[in-house]
C-alpha positions in Angstrom: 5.7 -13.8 4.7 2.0 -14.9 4.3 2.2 -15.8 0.1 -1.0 -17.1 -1.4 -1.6 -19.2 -4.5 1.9 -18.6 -5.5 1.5 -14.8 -6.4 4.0 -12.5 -5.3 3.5 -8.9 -6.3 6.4 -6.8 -7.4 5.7 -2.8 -6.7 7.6 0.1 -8.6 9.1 -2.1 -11.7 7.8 1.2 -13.7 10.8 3.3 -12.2 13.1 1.6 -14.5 12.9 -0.1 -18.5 15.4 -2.9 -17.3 13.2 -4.7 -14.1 11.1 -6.7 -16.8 13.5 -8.3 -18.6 15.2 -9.1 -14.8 12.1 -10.5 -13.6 11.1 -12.3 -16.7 14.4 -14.3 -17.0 14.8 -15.3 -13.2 10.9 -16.0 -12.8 11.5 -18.8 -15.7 13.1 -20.8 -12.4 11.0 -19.1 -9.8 7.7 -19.9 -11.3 5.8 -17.4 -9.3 2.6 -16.0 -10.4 3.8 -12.6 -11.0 1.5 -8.9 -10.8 3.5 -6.5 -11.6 2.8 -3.0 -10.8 4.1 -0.3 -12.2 3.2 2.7 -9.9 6.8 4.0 -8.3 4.4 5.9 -5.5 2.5 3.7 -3.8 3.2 4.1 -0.1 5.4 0.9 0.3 9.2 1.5 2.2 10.7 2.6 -1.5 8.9 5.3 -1.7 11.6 7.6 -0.1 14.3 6.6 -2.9 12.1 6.7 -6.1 12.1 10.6 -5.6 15.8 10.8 -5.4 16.2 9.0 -8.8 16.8 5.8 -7.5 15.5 2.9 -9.6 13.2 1.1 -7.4 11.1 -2.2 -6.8 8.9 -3.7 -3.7 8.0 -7.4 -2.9 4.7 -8.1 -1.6 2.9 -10.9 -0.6 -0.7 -9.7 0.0 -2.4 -8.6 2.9 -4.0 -10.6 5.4 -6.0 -11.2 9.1 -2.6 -10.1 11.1 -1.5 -7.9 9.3 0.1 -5.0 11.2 -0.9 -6.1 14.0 0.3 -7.7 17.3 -0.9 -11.2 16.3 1.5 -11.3 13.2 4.0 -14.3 14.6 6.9 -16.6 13.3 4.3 -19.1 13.6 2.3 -17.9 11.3 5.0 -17.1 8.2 5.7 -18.8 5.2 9.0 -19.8 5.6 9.2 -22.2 2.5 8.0 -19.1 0.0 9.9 -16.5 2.3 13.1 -18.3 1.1 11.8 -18.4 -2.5 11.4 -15.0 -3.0 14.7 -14.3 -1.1 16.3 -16.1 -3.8 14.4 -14.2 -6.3 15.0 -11.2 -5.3 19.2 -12.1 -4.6 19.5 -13.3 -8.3 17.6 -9.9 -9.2 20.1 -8.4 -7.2 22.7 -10.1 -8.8 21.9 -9.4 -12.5 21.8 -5.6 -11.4 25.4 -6.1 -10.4 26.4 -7.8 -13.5 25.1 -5.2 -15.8 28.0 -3.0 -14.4 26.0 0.3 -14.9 23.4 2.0 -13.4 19.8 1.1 -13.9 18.0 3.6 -16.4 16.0 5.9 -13.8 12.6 6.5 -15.5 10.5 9.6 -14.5 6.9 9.2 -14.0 5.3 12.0 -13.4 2.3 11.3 -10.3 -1.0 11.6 -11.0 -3.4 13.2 -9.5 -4.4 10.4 -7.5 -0.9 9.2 -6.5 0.7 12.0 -5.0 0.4 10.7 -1.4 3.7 9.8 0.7 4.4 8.7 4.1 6.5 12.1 4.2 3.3 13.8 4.3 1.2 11.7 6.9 1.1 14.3 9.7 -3.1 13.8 9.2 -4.4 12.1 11.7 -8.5 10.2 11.7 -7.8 7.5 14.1 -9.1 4.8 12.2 -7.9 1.6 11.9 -7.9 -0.4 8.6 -9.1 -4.5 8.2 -6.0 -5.5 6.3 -7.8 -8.9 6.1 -9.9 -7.4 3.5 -7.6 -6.4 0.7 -9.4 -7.7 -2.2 -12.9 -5.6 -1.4 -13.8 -2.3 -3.0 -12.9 0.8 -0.7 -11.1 0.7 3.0 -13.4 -1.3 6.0 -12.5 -0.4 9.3 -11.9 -2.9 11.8 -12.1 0.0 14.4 -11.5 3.3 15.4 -9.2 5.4 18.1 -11.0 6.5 21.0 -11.7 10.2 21.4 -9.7 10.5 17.8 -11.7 12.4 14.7 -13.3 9.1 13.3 -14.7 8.3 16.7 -15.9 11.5 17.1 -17.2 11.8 13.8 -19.6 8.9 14.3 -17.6 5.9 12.3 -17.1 2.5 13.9 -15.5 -1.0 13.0 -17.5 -2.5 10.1 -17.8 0.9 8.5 -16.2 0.6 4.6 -14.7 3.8 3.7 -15.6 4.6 -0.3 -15.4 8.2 -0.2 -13.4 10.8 1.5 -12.9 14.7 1.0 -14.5 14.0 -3.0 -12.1 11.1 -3.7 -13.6 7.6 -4.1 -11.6 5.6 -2.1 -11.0 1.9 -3.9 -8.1 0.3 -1.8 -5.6 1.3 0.9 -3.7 3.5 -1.4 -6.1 5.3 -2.3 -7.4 6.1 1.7 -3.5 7.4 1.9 -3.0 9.7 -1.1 -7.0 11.4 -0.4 -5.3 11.9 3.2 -2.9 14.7 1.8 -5.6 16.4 0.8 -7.2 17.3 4.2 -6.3 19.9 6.3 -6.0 20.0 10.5 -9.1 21.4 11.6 -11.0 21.8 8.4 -13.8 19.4 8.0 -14.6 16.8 5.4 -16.6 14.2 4.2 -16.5 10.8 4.4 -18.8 8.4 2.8 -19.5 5.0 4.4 -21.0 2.0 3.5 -23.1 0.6 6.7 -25.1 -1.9 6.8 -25.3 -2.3 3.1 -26.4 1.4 3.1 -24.3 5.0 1.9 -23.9 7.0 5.3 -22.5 10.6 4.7 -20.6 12.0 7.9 -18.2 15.3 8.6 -14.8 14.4 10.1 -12.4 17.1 11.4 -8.6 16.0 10.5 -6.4 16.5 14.0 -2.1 16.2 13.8 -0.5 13.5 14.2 1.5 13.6 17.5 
């Protein structure tokens, strides 16, 4: 709803061998500027099919000040691009139906840095991500819960996350696979940059209610 500079993101297109053919003939009309991902297990509403050997493929316009938060209006949508990439995405939809079979399912196995899943999420930190600041190396914080681990642990709004339990933390996706690898009660680290300075503090993961 919030498309920038024309670029529309398509997530997943690795789960099958027949989305880039789809989205290179139909973008011919769209004349999006296209990044394609490949990576079926980013953390996007998908993620529950690829699994199942379902054939799978996200739109995404980029994140941005409101995102996921109460501020994020019909005022403030892109209805013109909305109904651009609706089209896209229905004449994607379309050739799928026309080749009367089923896609080609490819299997790609996770890395060890992609095996995070919203199935898994029962961690919980209590901080609260700056979606406004997609493009920057690691996760800032635009706050944290009160009384929740991060609070407790000492980090605070303004606080970019680029390290937690060992993993370097680059972008969102990132913060949510190294989250599987905690554990309720056991501490970790987490590496901040504060000030312009690496601050090392010990978090203790609760569950999510």
């Amino acid at each position: 709803g919030r498309m920038k500079d024309n670029t529309l993101m398509l997530q997943g297109i690795g789960s099958s061998n027949a989305w880039k053919g789809f989205i290179e003939k139909r973008n011919v009309a769209a004349g999006f500027n296209l990044k394609l991902q490949e990576d079926p297990y980013l953390p996007t509403d998908t993620y529950a099919f690829y699994p199942n050997g379902v054939p799978v493929i996200a739109f995404f316009t980029g994140s941005h000040a409101d995102y996921h938060r109460p501020s994020d209006d019909t005022e403030t949508l892109n209805y013109d691009d909305m109904e651009r990439i609706a089209n896209f995405a229905m004449n994607l939809a379309l050739d799928v139906v026309a080749k009367n079979e089923k896609l080609a399912y490819v299997k790609v196995a996770p890395s060890s840095e992609n095996t995070g899943s919203r199935a898994n999420m029962r961690i919980f930190l209590g901080t609260i991500p700056d979606y406004s600041e997609g493009e920057m190396e690691g996760v800032k914080l635009t706050g944290v819960r009160a009384d929740g681990p991060a609070d407790k642990a000492g980090l605070k709004g303004g606080d970019v996350i680029v390290e937690l339990a060992g993993k370097a933390i680059k972008n969102i996706y990132d913060y949510t696979y190294a989250l599987d690898a905690l554990k309720v009660g056991e501490p970790a680290t987490v590496v901040v940059i504060r000030d312009g300075k690496r601050v090392t503090l010990e978090i203790v993961p609760e569950a999510r209610q």
